[in-house]
C-alpha positions as a LaTeX table, in Angstrom:
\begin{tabular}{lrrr}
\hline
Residue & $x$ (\AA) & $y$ (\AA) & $z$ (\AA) \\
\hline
Unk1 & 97.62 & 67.51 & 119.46 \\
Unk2 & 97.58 & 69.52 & 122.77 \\
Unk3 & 94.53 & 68.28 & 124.30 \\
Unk4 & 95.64 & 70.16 & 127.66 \\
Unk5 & 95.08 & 73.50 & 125.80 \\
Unk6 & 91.83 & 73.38 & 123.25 \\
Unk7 & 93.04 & 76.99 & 121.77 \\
Unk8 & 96.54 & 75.21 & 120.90 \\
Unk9 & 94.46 & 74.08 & 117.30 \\
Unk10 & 93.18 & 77.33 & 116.61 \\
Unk11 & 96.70 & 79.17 & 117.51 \\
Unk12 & 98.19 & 76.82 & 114.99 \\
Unk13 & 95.45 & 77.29 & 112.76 \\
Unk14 & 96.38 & 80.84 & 112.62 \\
Unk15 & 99.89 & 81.05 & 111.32 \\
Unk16 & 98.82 & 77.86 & 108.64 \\
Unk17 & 96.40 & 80.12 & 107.38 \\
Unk18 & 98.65 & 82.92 & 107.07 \\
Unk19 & 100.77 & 80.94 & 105.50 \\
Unk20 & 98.20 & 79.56 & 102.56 \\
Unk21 & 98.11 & 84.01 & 102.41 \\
Unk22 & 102.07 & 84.05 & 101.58 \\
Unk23 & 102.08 & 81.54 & 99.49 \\
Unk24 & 98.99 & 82.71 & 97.37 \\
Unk25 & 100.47 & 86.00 & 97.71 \\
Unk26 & 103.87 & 84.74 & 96.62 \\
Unk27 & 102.18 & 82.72 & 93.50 \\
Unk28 & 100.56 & 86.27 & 92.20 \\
Unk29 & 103.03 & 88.75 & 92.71 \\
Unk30 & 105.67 & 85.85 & 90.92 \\
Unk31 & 103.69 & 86.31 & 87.50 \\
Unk32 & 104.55 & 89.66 & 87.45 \\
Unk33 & 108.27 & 90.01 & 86.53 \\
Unk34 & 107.19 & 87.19 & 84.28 \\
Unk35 & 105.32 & 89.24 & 81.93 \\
Unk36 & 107.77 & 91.27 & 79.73 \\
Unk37 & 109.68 & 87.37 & 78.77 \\
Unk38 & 106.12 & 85.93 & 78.49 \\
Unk39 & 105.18 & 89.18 & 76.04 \\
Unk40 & 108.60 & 88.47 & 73.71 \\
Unk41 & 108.64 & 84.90 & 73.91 \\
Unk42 & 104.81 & 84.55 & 72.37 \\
Unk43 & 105.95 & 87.79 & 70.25 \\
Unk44 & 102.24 & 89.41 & 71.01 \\
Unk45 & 101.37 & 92.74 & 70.90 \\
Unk46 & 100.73 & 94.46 & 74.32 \\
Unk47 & 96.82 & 94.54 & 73.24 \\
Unk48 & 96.67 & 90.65 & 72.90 \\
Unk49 & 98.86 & 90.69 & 76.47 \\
Unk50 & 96.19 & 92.75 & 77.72 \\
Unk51 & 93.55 & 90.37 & 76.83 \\
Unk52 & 95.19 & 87.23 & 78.00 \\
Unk53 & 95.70 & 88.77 & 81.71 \\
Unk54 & 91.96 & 89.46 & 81.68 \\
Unk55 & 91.47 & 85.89 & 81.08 \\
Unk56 & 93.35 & 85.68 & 84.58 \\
Unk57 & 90.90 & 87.76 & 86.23 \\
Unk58 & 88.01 & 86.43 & 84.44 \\
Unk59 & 89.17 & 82.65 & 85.53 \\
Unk60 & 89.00 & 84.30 & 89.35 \\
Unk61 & 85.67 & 85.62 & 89.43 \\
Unk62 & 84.56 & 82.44 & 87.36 \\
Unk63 & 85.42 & 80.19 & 89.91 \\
Unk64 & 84.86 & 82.23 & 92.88 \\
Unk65 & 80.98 & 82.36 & 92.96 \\
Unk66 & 81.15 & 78.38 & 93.07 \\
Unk67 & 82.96 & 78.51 & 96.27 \\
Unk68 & 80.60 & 79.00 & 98.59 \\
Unk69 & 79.19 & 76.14 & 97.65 \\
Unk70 & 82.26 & 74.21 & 97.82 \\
Unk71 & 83.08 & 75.53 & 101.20 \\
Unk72 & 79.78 & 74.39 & 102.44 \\
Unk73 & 80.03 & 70.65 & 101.40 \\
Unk74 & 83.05 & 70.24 & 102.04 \\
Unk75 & 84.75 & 73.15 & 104.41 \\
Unk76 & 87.29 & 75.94 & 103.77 \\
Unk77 & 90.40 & 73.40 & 104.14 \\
Unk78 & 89.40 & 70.63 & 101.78 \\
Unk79 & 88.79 & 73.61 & 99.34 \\
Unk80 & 91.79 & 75.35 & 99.86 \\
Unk81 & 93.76 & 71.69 & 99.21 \\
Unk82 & 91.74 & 71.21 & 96.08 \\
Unk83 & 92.23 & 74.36 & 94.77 \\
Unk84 & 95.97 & 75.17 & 96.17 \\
Unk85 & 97.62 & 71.73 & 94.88 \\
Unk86 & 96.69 & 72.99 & 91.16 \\
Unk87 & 97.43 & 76.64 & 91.82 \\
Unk88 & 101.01 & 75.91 & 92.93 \\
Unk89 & 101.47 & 74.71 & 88.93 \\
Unk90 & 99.91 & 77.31 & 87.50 \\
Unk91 & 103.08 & 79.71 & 86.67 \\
Unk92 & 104.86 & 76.61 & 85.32 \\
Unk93 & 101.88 & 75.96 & 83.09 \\
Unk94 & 102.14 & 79.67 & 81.56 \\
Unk95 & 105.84 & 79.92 & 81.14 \\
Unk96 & 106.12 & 76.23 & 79.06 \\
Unk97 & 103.04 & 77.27 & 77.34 \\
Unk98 & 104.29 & 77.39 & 73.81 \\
Unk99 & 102.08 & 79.49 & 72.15 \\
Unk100 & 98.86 & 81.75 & 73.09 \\
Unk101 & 95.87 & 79.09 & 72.32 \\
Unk102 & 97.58 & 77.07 & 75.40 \\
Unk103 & 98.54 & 80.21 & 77.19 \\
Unk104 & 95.35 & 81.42 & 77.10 \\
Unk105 & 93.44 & 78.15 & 79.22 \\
Unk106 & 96.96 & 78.43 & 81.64 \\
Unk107 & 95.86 & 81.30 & 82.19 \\
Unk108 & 92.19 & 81.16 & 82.98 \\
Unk109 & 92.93 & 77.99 & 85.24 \\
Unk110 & 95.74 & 79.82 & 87.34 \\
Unk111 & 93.35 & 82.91 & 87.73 \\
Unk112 & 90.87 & 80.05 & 88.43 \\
Unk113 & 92.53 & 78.51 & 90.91 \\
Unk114 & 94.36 & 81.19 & 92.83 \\
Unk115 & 90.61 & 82.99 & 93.18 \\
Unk116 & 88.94 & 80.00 & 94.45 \\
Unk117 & 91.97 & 79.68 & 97.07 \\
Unk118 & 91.56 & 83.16 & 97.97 \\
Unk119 & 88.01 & 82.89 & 99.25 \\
Unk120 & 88.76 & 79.19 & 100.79 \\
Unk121 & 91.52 & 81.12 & 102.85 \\
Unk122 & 89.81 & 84.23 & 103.93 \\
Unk123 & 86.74 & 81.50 & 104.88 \\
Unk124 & 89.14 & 79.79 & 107.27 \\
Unk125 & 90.60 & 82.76 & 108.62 \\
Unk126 & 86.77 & 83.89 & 109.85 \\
Unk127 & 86.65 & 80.58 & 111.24 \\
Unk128 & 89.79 & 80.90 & 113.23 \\
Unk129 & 88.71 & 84.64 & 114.30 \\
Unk130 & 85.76 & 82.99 & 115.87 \\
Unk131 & 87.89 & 79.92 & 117.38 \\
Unk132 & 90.13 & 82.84 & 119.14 \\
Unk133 & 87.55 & 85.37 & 119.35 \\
Unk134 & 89.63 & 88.13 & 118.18 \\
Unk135 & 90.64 & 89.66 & 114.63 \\
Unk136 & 93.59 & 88.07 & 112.39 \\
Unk137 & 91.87 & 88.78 & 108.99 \\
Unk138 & 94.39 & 92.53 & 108.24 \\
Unk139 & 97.42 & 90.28 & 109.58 \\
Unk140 & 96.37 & 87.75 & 107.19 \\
Unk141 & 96.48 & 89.83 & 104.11 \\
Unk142 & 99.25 & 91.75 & 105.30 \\
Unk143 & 101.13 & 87.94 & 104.86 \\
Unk144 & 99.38 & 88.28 & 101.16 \\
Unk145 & 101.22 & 91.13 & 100.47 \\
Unk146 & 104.35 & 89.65 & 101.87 \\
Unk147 & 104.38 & 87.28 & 99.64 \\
Unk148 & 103.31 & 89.67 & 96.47 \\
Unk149 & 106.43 & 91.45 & 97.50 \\
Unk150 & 108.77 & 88.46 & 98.21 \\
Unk151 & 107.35 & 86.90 & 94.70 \\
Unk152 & 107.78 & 90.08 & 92.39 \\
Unk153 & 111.13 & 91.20 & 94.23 \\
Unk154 & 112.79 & 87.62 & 94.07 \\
Unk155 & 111.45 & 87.22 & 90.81 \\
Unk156 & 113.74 & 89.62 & 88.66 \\
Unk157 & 116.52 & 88.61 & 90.23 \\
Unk158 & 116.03 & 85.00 & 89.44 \\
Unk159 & 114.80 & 85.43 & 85.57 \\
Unk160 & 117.71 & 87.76 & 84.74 \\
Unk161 & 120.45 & 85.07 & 86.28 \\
Unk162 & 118.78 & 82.20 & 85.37 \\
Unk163 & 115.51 & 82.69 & 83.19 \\
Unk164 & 112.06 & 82.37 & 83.25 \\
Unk165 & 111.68 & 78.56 & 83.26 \\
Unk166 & 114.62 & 77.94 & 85.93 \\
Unk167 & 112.12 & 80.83 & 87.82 \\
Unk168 & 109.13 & 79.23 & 87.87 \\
Unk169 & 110.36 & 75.76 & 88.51 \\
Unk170 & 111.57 & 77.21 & 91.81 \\
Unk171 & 108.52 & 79.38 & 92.53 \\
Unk172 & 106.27 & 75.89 & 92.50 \\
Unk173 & 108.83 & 73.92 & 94.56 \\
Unk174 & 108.52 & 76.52 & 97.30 \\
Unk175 & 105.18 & 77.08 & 96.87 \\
Unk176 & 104.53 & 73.57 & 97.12 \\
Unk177 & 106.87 & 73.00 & 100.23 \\
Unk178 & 105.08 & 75.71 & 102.17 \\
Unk179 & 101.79 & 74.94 & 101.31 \\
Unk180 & 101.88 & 71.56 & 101.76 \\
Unk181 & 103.19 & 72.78 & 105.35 \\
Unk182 & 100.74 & 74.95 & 105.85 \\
Unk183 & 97.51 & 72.58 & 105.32 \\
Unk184 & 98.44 & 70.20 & 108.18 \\
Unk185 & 97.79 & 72.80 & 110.58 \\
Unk186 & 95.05 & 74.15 & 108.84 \\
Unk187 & 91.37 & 74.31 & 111.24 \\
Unk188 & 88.53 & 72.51 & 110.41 \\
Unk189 & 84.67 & 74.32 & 110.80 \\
Unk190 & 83.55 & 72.41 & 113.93 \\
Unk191 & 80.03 & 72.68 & 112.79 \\
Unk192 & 79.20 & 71.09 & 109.26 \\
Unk193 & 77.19 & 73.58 & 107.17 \\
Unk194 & 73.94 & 71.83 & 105.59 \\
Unk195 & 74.65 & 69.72 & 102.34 \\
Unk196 & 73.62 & 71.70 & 99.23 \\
Unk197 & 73.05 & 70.70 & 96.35 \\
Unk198 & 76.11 & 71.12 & 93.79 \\
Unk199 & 75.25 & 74.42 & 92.41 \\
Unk200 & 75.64 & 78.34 & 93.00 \\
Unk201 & 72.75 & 79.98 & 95.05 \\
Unk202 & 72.98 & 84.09 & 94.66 \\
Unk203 & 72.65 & 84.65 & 98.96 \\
Unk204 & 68.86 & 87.02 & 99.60 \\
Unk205 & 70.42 & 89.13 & 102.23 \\
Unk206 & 70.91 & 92.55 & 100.85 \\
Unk207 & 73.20 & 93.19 & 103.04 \\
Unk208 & 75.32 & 90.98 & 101.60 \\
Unk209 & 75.45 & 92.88 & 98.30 \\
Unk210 & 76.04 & 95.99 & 100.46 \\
Unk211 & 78.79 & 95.32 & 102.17 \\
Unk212 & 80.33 & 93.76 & 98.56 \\
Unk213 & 79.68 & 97.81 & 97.53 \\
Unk214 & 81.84 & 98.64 & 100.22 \\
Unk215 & 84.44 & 96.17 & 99.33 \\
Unk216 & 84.15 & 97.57 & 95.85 \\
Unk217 & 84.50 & 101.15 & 96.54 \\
Unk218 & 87.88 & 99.91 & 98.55 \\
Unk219 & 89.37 & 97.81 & 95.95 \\
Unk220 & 89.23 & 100.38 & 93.36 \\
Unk221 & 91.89 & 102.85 & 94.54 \\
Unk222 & 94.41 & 99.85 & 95.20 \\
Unk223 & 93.95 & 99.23 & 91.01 \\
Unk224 & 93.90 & 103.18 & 90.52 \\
Unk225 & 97.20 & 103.51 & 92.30 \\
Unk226 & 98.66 & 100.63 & 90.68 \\
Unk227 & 97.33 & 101.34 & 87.65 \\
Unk228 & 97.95 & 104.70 & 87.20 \\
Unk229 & 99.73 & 106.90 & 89.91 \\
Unk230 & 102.79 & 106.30 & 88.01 \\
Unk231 & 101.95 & 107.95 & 84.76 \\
Unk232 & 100.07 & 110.75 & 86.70 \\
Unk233 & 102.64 & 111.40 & 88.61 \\
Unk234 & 104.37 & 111.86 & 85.26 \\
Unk235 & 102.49 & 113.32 & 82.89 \\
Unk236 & 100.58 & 115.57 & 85.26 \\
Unk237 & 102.98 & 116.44 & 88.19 \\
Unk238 & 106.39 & 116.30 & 85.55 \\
Unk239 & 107.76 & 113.67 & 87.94 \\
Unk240 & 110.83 & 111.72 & 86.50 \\
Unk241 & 110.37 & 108.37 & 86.18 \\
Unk242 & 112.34 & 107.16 & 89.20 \\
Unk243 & 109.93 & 109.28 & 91.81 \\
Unk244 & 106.82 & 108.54 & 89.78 \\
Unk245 & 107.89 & 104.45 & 90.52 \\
Unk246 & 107.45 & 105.36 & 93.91 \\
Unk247 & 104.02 & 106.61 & 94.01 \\
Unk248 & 102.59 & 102.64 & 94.32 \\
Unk249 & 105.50 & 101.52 & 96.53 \\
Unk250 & 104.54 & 104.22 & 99.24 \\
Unk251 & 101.24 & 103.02 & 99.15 \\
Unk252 & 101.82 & 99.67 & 99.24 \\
Unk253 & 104.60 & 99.41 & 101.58 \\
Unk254 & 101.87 & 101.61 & 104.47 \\
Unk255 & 98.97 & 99.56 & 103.23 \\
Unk256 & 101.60 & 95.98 & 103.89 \\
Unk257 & 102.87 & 97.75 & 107.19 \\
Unk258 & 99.23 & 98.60 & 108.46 \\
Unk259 & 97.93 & 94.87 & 107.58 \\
Unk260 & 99.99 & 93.26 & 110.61 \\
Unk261 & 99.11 & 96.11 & 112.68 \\
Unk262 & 95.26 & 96.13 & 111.77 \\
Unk263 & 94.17 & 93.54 & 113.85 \\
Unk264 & 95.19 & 95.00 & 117.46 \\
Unk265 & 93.55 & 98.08 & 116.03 \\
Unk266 & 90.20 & 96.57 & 115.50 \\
Unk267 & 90.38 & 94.20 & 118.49 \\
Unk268 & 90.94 & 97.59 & 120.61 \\
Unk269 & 88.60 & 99.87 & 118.75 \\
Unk270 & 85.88 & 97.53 & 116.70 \\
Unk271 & 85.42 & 96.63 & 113.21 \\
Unk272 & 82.49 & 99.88 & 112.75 \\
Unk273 & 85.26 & 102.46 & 114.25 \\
Unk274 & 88.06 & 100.88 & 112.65 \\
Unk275 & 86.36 & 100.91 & 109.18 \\
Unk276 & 85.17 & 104.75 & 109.70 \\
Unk277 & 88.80 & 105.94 & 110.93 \\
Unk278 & 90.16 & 103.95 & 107.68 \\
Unk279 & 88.08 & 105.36 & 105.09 \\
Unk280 & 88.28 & 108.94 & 106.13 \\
Unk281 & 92.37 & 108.54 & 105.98 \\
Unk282 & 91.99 & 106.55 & 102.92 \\
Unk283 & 89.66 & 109.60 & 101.77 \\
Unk284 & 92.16 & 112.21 & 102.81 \\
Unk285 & 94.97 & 110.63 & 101.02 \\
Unk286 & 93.37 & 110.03 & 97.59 \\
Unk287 & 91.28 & 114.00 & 97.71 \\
Unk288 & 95.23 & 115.19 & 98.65 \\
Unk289 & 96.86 & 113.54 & 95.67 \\
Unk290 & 94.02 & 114.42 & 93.26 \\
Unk291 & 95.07 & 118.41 & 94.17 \\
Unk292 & 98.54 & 117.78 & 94.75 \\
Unk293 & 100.74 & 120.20 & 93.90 \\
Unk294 & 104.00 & 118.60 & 92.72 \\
Unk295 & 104.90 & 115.04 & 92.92 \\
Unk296 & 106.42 & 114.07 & 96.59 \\
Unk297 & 102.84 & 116.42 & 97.81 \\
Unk298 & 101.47 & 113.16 & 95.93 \\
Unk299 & 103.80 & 109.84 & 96.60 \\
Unk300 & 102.70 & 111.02 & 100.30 \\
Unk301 & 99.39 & 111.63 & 99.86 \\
Unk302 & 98.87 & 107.83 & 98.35 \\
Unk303 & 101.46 & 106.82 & 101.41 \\
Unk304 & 98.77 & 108.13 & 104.13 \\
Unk305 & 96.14 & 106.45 & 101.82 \\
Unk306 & 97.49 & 103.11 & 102.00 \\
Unk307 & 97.13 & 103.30 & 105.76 \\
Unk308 & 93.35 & 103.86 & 105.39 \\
Unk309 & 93.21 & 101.53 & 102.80 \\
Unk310 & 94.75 & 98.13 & 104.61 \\
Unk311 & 92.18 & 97.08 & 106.75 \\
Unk312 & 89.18 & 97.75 & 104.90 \\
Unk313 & 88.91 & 94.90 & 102.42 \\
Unk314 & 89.58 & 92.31 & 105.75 \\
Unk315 & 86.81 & 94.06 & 107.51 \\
Unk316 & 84.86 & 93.75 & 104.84 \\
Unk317 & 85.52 & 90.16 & 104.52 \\
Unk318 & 85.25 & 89.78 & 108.27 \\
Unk319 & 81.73 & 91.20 & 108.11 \\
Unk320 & 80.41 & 89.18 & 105.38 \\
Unk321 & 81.95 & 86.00 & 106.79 \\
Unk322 & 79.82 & 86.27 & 109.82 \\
Unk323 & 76.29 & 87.28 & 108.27 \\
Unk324 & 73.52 & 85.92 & 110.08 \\
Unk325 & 72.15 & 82.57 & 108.96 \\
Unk326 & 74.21 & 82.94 & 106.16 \\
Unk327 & 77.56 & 80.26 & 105.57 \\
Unk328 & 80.73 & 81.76 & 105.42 \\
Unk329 & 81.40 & 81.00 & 102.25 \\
Unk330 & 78.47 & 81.90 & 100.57 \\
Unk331 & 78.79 & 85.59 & 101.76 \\
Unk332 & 82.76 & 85.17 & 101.25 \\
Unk333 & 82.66 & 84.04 & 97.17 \\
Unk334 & 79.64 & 86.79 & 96.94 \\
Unk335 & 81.60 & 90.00 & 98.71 \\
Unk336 & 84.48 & 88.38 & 96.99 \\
Unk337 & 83.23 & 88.42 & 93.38 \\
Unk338 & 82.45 & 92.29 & 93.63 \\
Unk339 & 85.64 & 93.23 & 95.34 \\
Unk340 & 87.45 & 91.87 & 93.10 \\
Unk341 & 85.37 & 93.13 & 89.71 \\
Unk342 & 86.91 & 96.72 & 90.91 \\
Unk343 & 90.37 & 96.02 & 90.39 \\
Unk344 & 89.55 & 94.58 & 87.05 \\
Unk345 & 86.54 & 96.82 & 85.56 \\
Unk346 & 87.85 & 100.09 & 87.56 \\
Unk347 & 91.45 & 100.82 & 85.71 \\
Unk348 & 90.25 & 101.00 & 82.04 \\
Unk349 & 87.04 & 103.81 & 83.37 \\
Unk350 & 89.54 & 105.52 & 85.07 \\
Unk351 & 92.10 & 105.55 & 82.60 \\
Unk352 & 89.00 & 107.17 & 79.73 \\
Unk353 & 88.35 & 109.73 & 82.37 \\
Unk354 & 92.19 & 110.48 & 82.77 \\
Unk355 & 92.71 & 110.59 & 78.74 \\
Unk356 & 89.86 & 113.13 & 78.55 \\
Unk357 & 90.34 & 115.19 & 81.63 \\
Unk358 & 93.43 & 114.16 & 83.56 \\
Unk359 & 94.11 & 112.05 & 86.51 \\
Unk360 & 93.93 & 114.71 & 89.29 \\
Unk361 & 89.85 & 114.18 & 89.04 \\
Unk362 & 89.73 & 110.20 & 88.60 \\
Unk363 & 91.76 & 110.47 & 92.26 \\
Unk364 & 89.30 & 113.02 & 93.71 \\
Unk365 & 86.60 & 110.66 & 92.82 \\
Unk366 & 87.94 & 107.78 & 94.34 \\
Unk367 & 87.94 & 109.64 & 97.41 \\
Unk368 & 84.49 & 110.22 & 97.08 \\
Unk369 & 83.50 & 106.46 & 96.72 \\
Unk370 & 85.59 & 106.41 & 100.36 \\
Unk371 & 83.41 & 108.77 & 101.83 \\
Unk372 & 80.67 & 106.42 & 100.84 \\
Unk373 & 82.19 & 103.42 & 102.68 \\
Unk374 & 82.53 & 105.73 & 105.77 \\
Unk375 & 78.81 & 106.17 & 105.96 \\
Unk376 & 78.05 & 102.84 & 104.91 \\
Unk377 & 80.29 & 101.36 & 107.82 \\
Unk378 & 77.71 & 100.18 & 110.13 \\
Unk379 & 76.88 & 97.15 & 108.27 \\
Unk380 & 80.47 & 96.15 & 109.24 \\
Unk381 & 79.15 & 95.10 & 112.76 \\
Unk382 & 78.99 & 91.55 & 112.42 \\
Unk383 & 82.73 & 91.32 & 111.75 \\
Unk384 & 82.80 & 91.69 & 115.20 \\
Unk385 & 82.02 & 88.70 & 117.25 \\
Unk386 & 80.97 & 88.48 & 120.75 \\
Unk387 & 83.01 & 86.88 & 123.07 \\
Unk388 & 82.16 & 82.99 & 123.18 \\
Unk389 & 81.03 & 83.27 & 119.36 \\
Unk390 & 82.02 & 79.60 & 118.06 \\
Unk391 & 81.64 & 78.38 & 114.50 \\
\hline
\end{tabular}
């Protein structure tokens, strides 16, 4: 350890946390090309697939309420190592899962275990924002979507040469290489949190629950676009389906791109300014696609979107991180639980409202929801913290 430079910890601190982002990143977006062997191998319908990937997200908002309370007994590292060594298993659980009654727990513990890392890792990212008194939460998740990309991309590749077992088996063993890396460096909060007892306490703070509204309203156009764009682009637009594939990849490679440039952006500007600026783009982009005209009006309407989009879910996080008299991961698991409910609750209302009357005004109302986060930005001010702020 560099005792000649006390920031040395927290520098290092910074890229292991990033890297607990890749890898968890890296672990999700693997699943993915996964599915369509997982689907024939089982030989389910794509309704029973459906309900065996909501046990996924319903093992991640199971565990992630109980976080906070994890994270204050025993801090965001020893969490993330608890819940990290078992997540780095879970795709080799699914794929030698034989049949769906020992698919379906596989699947509930990986969801399980990859949500309670993700709060564990966005707790210790607040704490090294306030050890360096500057912003690394967009950079952070723009590592996150690294890895989604590195995970899904690698992933086809690998099943089709060598299959899906041969796959996963090297997805763990580099999983578990770099996060086993990664924890050594990880920080530690300098100031224990009190003891609690061992169970979940909902926080008071309203605002709490307010700033988890705005981290709803800006997780639910990242599930619309993935969710949907594609077939809108299709069915609406009479987009081939080649350009319509590009309708999430536009947004996703801008929103990825924006991440790792989000955090000299709000260190320049401020968390309140940033958030405004990003939800009016991210408002432009989604009203533009709803009334777009032909299909490449739309794949770059959901493009300038992503840009808006990026940093709002790390402000967000930044913001409820640093509440007032509140432990960071207590208002983490909370803003966490209802961010995350979007993506899973927000696809099937959209998708009724695009059987019954089209896509074009699911998209419009998205934007709307963005224009709501705009005017609810101010509670975003404790993401930033004052200069000498330590944990």
């Amino acid at each position: 350890m560099d005792v000649s430079n006390p920031m040395a910890p927290a520098r290092r601190g910074r890229w292991s946390v990033a890297a607990v982002f890749l890898v968890n990143g890296f672990l999700v977006g693997s699943w993915a090309p996964q599915i369509p062997g997982f689907l024939a191998r089982l030989q389910i319908t794509e309704f029973t697939l459906g309900l065996l990937i909501l046990l996924f997200g319903l093992g991640a908002l199971t565990a992630m309420p109980w976080c906070g309370t994890l994270i204050g007994r025993f801090g965001s590292r020893r969490v993330i190592e608890m819940f990290g060594a078992v997540a780095v298993f879970g795709l080799l659980l699914i794929v030698l899962a034989p049949d769906v009654p020992l698919a379906a727990p596989a699947l509930f513990l990986f969801g399980a275990t990859v949500g309670g890392m993700d709060v564990a890792m966005n707790a210790n990212a607040v704490e090294v924002e306030r050890r360096l008194r500057r912003a690394v939460m967009s950079s952070s998740h723009g590592f996150w979507s690294l890895g989604g990309f590195a995970g899904g991309g690698l992933g086809g590749i690998i099943i089709k040469d060598g299959g899906a077992l041969l796959h996963a088996v090297i997805v763990t063993v580099l999983a578990l290489i770099v996060f086993f890396m990664a924890t050594r460096g990880l920080v530690t909060e300098t100031r224990p949190t009190i003891r609690q007892r061992f169970r979940f306490s909902p926080p008071k703070s309203p605002t709490v629950y307010l700033i988890g509204v705005m981290a709803l309203f800006s997780m639910i156009p990242e599930g619309a676009v993935l969710d949907w764009a594609a077939l809108y682009l299709k069915q609406e637009l009479g987009a081939g389906i080649a350009t319509a594939g590009f309708a999430f990849a536009a947004f996703s490679g801008t929103m990825a791109l924006m991440r790792f440039a989000g955090d000299a952006v709000r260190n320049r500007f401020g968390a309140v300014a940033t958030l405004r600026a990003s939800a009016l783009i991210a408002a432009a982009g989604m009203l533009v696609s709803g009334f777009a005209p032909n299909a490449w009006v739309a794949v770059s309407a959901f493009a300038f979107a992503g840009f808006g989009i990026a940093n709002m879910v790390p402000i967000a996080f930044s913001a409820a991180g640093n509440q007032p008299g509140l432990s960071p991961g207590v208002g983490l698991s909370t803003v966490t639980v209802m961010g995350y409910s979007g993506i899973l609750l927000a696809p099937s209302i959209i998708g009724l409202i695009g059987q019954h009357v089209g896509f074009s005004p699911a998209f419009i109302g998205v934007s709307v929801l963005l224009v709501v986060v705009f005017l609810m930005a101010g509670l975003a001010r404790a993401a930033d913290l004052a200069p000498g702020t330590s944990a």
